[in-house]
C-alpha positions in Angstrom: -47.7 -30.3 -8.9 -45.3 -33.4 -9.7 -44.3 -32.6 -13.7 -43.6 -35.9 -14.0 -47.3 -37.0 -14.1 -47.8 -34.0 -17.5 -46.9 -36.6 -20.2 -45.7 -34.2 -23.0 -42.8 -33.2 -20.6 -39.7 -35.3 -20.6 -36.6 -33.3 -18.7 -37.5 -30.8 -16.2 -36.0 -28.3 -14.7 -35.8 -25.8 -11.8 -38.3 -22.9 -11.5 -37.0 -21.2 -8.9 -32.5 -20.3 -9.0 -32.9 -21.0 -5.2 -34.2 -24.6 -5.5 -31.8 -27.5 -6.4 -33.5 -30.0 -8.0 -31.9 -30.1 -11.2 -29.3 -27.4 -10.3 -26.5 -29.5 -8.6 -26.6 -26.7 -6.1 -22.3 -27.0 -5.6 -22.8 -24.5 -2.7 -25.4 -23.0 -1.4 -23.5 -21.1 1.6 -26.2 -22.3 4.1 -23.7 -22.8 7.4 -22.3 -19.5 6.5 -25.4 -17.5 6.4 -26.8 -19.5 9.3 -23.7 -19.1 11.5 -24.1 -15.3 10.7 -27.9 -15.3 11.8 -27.2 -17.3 15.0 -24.9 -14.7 16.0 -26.3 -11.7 15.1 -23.9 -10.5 12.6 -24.5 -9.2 9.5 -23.1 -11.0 6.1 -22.1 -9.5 2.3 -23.8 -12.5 -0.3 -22.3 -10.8 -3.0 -18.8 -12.4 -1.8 -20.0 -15.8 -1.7 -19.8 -18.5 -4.0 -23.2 -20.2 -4.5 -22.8 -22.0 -7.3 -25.5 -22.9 -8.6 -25.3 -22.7 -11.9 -23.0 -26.4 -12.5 -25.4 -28.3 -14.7 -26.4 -28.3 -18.2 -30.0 -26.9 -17.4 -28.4 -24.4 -15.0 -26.2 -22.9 -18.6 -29.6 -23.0 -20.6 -31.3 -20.6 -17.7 -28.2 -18.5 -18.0 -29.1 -17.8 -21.5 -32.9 -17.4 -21.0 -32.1 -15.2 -18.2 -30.3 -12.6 -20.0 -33.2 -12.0 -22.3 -36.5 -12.2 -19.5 -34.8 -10.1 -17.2 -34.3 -6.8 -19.7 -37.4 -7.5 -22.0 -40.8 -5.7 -21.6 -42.8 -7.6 -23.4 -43.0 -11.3 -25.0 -44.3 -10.8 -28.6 -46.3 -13.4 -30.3 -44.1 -16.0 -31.7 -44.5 -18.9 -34.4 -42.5 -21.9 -35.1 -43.0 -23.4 -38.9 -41.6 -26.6 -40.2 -38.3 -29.0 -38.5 -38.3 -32.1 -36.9 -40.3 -34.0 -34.3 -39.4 -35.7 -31.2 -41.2 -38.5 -29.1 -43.6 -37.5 -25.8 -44.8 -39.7 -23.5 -48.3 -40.7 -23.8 -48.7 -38.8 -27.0 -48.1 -37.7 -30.8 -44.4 -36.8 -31.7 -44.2 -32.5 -30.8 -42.1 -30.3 -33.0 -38.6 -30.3 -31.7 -38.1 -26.4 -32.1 -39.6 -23.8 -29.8 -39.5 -20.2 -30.4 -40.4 -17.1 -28.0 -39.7 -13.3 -28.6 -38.5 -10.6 -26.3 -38.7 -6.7 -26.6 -36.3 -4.7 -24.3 -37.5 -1.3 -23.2 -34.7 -0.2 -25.8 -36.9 -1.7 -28.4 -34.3 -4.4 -29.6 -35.9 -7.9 -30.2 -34.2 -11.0 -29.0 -35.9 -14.4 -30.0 -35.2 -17.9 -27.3 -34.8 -21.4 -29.9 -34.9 -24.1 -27.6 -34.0 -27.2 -29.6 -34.8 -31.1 -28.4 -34.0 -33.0 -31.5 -30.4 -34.7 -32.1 -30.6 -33.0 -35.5 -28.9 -29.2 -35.7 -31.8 -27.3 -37.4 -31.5 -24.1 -40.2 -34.1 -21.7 -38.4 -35.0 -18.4 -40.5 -36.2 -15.8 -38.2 -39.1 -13.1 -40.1 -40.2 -10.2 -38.3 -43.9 -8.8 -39.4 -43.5 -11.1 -42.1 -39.9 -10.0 -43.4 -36.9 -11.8 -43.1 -34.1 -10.1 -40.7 -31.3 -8.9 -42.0 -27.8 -8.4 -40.5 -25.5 -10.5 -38.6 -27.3 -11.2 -35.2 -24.9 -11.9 -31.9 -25.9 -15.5 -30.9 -25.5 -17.3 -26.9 -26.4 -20.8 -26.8 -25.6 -24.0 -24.6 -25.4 -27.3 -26.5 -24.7 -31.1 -26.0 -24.8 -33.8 -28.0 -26.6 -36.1 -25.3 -29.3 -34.2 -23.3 -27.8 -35.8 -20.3 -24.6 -34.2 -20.3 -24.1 -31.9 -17.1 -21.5 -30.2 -15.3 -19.2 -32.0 -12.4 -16.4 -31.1 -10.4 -14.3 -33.7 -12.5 -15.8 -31.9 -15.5 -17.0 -28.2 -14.7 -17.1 -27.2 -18.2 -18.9 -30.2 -20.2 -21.4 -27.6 -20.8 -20.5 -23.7 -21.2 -22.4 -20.8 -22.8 -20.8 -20.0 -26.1 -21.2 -17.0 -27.9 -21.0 -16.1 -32.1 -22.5 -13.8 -35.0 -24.7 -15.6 -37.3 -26.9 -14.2 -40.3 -30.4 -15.5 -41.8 -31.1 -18.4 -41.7 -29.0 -19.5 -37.6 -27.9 -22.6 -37.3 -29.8 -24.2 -34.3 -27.5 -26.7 -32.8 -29.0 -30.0 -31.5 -29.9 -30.3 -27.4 -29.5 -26.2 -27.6 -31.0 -23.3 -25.6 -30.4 -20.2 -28.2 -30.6 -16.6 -27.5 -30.4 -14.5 -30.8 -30.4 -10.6 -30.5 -31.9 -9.8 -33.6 -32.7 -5.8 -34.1 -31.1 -3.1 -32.0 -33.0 -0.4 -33.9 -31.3 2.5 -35.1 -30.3 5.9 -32.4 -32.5 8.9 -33.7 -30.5 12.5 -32.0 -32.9 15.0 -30.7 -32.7 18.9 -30.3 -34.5 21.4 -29.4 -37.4 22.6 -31.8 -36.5 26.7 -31.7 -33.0 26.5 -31.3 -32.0 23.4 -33.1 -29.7 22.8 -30.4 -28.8 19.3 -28.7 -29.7 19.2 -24.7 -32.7 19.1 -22.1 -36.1 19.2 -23.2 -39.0 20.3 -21.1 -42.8 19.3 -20.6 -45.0 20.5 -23.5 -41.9 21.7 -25.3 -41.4 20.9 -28.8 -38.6 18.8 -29.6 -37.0 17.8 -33.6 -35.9 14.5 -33.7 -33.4 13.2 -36.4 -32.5 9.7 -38.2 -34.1 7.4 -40.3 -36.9 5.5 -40.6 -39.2 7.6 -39.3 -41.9 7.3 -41.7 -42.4 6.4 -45.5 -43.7 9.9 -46.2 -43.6 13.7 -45.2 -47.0 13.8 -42.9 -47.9 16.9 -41.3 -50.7 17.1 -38.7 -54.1 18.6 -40.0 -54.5 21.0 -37.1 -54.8 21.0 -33.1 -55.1 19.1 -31.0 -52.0 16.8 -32.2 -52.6 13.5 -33.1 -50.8 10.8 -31.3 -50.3 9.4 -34.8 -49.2 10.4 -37.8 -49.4 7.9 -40.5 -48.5 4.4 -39.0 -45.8 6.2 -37.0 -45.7 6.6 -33.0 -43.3 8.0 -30.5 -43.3 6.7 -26.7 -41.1 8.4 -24.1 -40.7 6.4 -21.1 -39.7 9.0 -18.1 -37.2 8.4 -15.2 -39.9 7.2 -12.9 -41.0 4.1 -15.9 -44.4 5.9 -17.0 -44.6 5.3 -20.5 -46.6 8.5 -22.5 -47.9 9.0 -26.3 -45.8 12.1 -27.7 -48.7 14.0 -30.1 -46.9 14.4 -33.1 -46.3 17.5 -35.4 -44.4 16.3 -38.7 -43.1 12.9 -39.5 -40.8 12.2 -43.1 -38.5 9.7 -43.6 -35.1 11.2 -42.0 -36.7 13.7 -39.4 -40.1 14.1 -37.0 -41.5 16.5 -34.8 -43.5 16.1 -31.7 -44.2 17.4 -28.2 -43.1 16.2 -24.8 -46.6 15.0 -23.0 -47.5 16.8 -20.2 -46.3 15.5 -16.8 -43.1 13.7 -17.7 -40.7 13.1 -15.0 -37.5 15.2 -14.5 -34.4 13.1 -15.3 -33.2 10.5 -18.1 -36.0 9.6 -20.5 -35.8 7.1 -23.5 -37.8 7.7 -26.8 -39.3 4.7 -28.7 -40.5 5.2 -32.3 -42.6 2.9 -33.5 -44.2 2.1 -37.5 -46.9 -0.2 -37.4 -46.2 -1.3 -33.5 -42.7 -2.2 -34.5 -39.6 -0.3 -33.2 -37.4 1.6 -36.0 -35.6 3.8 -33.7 -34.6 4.6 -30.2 -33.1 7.3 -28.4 -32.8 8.9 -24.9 -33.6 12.3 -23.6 -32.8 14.6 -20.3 -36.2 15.9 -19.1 -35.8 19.3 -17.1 -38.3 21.9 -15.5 -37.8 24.9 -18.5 -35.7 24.5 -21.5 -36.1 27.6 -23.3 -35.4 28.2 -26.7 -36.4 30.9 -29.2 -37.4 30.8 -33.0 -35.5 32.3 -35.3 -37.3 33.3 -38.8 -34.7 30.9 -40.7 -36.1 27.7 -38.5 -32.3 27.1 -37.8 -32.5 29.2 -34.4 -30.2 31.6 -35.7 -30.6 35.7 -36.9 -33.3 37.6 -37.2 -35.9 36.8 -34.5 -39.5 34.8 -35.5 -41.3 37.6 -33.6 -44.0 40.6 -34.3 -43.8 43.8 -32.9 -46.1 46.9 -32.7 -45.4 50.3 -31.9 -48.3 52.0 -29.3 -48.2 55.9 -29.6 -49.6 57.6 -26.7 -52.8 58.0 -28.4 -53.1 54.0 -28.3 -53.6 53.6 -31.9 -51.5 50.6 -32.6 -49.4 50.1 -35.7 -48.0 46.7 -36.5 -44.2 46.7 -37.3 -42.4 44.2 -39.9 -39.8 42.0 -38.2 -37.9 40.4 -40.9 -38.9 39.9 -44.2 -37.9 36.5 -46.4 -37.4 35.6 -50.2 -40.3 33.1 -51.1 -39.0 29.6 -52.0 -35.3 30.8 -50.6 -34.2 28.8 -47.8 -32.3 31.0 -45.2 -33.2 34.1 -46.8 -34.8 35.7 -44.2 -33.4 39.0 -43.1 -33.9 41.3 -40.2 -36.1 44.8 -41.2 -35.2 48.1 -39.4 -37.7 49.0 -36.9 -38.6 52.3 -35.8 -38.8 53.1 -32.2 -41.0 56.5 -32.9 -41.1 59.3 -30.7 -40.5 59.1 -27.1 -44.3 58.8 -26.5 -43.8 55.7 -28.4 -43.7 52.1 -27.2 -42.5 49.3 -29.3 -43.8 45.9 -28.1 -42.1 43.0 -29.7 -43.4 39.6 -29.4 -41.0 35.9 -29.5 -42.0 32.9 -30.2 -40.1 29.7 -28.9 -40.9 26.9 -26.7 -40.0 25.1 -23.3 -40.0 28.2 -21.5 -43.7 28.3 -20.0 -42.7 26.1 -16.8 -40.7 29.0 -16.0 -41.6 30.7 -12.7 -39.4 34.3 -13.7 -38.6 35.1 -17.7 -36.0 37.7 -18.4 -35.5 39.0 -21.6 -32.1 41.1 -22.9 -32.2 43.1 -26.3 -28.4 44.5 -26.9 -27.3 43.4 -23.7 -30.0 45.3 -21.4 -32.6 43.9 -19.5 -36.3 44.9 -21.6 -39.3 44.4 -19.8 -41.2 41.5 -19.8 -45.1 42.2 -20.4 -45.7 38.0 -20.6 -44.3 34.8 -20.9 -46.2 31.5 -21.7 -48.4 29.5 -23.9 -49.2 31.3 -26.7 -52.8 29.6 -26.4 -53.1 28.7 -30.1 -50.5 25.5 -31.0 -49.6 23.2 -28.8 -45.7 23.6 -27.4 -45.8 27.8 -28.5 -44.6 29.7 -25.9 -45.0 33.8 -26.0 -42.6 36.3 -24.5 -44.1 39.9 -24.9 -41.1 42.7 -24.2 -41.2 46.4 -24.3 -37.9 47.8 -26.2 -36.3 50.8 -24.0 -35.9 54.0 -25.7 -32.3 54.0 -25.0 -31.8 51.0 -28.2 -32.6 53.4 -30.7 -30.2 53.7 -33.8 -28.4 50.7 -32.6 -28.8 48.7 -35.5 -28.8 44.6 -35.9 -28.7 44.1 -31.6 -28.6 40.1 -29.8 -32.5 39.2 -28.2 -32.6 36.3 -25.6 -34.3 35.5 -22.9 -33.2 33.9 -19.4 -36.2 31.4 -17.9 -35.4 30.5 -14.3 -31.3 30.8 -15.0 -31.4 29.3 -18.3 -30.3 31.1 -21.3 -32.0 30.9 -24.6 -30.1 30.6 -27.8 -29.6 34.1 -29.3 -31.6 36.0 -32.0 -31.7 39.2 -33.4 -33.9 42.0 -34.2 -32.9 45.4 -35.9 -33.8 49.2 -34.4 -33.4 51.6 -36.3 
C-alpha cells in the first residue's frame, strides 16, 4: 500500500526498524554479515553498530518503543479540545493524539503525539479523575517537522527526559511518553503464620497496603467469590497464565484471598484491581507446599488453633478445650491444660493451617518428638484449610506449655503451642 495516496497522512514513517525508508539507515552491517554467511562463520550482532536510529522519526520510535514493548494492553483513550492542523484532501484534524499503555506491573503510560507548531497544556484523567503526582516524561521535539539527524549534526534531535505534574506541557512537533501511575507495592505473608515467603497452590495468603477497597467486605460463604465489592486480584505465574484469586476479606489496608489452583512454581506477580483499574501490585514466589499453622491469636504465634479429643479404650470420645480466649480482647487467647488420661487413653489433637496439602509426607513434632500423624490435608469445609490430625505419645505427660509444628516435605511450619498437663 503507497501511504502517500491516504490523504489525511502527511509524514510517514517506517513500520518495520529493519526497513530504511525514513530511517537514514547510517549502517546497516550488511558486507559484514554477508561476508560472515559466505564463509560459513558465525557472527555476534550485538557488537555491531547498526545505526538506525539517526533521524528525527527514528528518536520518536525510540520513545513509542519503550512503552509498546512492556505494555499488555492499550486502554481506550480520548483526546478533548487543542488545535487543528491541515490534511490533504480534507477538514483540518486535531493536532493532538493520545494512546494509553498498561504494563503487566499495572502502571499506565499514555503516547501524546503533537503535529501543531503550537506547544499544547494537555491534562491527563484517568476513569474520569485527574492524575496526580509528578509523572517522569520522554519526548523528541523540533521546531520544524523536517528537522533530522546527520553526520554533520547527529544530535538535532535527541530524546529528552523530565518530571512534569497535571496538566504536561506538550511541546510542538513532539512524540511524548508520560508514565503516569506506578501503583502502589502491597507485601504478602502467609495466612497462618503471618510470615513473609513462598506461598503454595490453594493456600491462603494475607496481603497488606492500601487501597485495597473502600470497605471491610467479607465473603458470604463457599465457594469464594472472585470479587468482593469492586475489588479483584490477578496473579500472573512464571509461565504468563494470568488466574482470578477467589477472595476471602478485602478492607481498605489489608485482603485476604487464595492462590488458584494450578499456578506455576516460580516468580509470580499480583495485580489488584478496583473497578478494572490497578491500585496495587506485588510479586510472589510460588512453591509446591508452604506450610503454615494457625495460632488461636491469628498472629501465628502461642497457643495452637486446634481441637483435640481424648479416645478411652472404651471408644467413648470426649472433646478436650485447647485454648480459651477473652471475648472482644485481642491476643488474649491462652493455652488450657490438657489431660492425657490413663494409659488406655489416646489424645488426638487436630491443627489447622494451610499450604501444606500438596505435601507428599507430613511430620509433626509436639516438645521436640515426632507424634504420629493420623492425616494431613484439606479440611474439606473452607477453601485453603488444611488438617493435620496427631496422636500425642504418653511419654508428654506433665510437660506443660510444649512447641507443635509440623514438617511438609522438608519444610518447617512456624511454631505453636499446646499445654499437657
Amino acid at each position: 500500500m503507497r501511504m502517500s495516496t491516504v490523504p489525511s497522512v502527511l509524514h510517514v514513517g517506517p513500520s518495520e526498524i529493519s526497513h530504511n525508508a525514513g530511517v537514514l539507515a547510517a549502517n546497516d552491517n550488511n558486507s559484514a554479515v554477508e561476508a560472515a554467511a559466505a564463509s560459513g562463520a558465525t557472527i555476534d550482532t550485538l557488537s555491531l553498530d547498526f545505526g538506525f536510529y539517526t533521524s528525527a522519526q527514528g528518536r520518536g520510535i525510540a520513545v513509542l518503543n519503550g512503552v509498546i514493548r512492556n505494555a499488555v494492553q492499550s486502554n481506550q483513550t480520548t483526546v478533548t479540545g487543542g488545535a487543528t492542523v491541515p490534511a490533504t484532501g480534507m477538514s483540518p484534524i486535531p493536532a493532538l493524539y493520545a494512546m494509553s499503555y498498561s504494563n503487566a506491573q499495572g502502571g499506565v503510560s499514555v503516547v501524546i503525539t503533537n503535529k501543531s507548531a503550537t506547544p499544547h497544556q494537555v491534562t491527563v484523567r484517568i476513569n474520569g479523575a485527574a492524575a496526580t503526582g509528578t509523572f517522569p516524561l520522554q519526548f523528541a521535539t523540533a521546531a520544524d517537522p523536517s528537522t533530522a539527524n546527520t553526520a554533520a549534526s547527529p544530535n538535532a534531535i535527541s530524546v529528552q527526559a523530565t518530571n512534569s505534574a497535571n496538566p504536561i506541557t506538550v511541546p510542538p512537533y513532539t512524540v511524548l511518553r508520560a508514565d503516569i501511575t506506578t501503583p502502589a507495592v502491597a507485601s504478602f505473608v502467609h495466612s497462618a503464620s503471618f510470615q513473609p515467603g513462598p506461598a503454595a497452590p490453594l493456600q491462603l495468603v494475607t496481603a497488606f497496603g492500601s487501597g485495597f477497597a473502600s470497605e471491610t467486605i467479607t465473603a458470604p460463604g463457599q465457594p469464594l467469590p472472585l470479587m468482593l465489592g469492586d475489588t479483584a486480584i490477578t496473579i500472573t505465574d512464571s509461565k504468563g497464565t494470568a488466574s482470578a484469586a477467589p477472595l476471602y476479606y478485602v478492607s481498605p489496608s489489608q485482603a485476604s484471598f487464595l492462590i488458584p489452583s494450578g499456578v506455576a512454581r516460580g516468580n509470580a506477580s499480583v495485580k489488584v484491581t478496583r473497578n478494572g483499574a490497578t491500585v496495587l501490585t506485588g510479586s510472589l514466589t510460588i512453591e509446591a507446599v508452604a506450610p503454615g499453622l494457625y495460632s488461636a491469636n491469628g498472629n501465628g504465634a502461642g497457643v495452637a488453633a486446634a481441637v483435640a479429643e481424648r479416645v478411652p479404650a472404651s471408644g467413648a470420645a470426649t472433646a478436650l478445650s485447647v485454648f480459651s480466649c477473652q471475648s472482644g480482647v485481642p491476643l488474649s487467647c491462652l493455652s488450657t491444660p490438657l489431660s492425657l488420661g490413663s494409659s488406655a487413653d489416646t489424645v488426638y489433637v487436630s491443627l489447622y493451617g494451610t499450604g501444606i496439602r500438596g505435601a507428599a509426607t507430613v511430620q509433626a513434632y509436639v516438645a521436640g518428638q515426632a507424634a504420629p500423624v493420623q492425616y494431613a490435608g484439606a479440611q474439606g469445609q473452607y477453601q485453603g484449610l488444611d488438617q493435620v490430625n496427631l496422636a500425642l505419645p504418653g511419654s508428654l505427660a506433665g510437660m506443660g506449655e510444649v512447641s507443635v509444628y509440623v514438617i511438609a516435605d522438608g519444610k518447617v511450619s512456624n511454631m505453636t503451642t499446646i499445654n499437657i498437663q
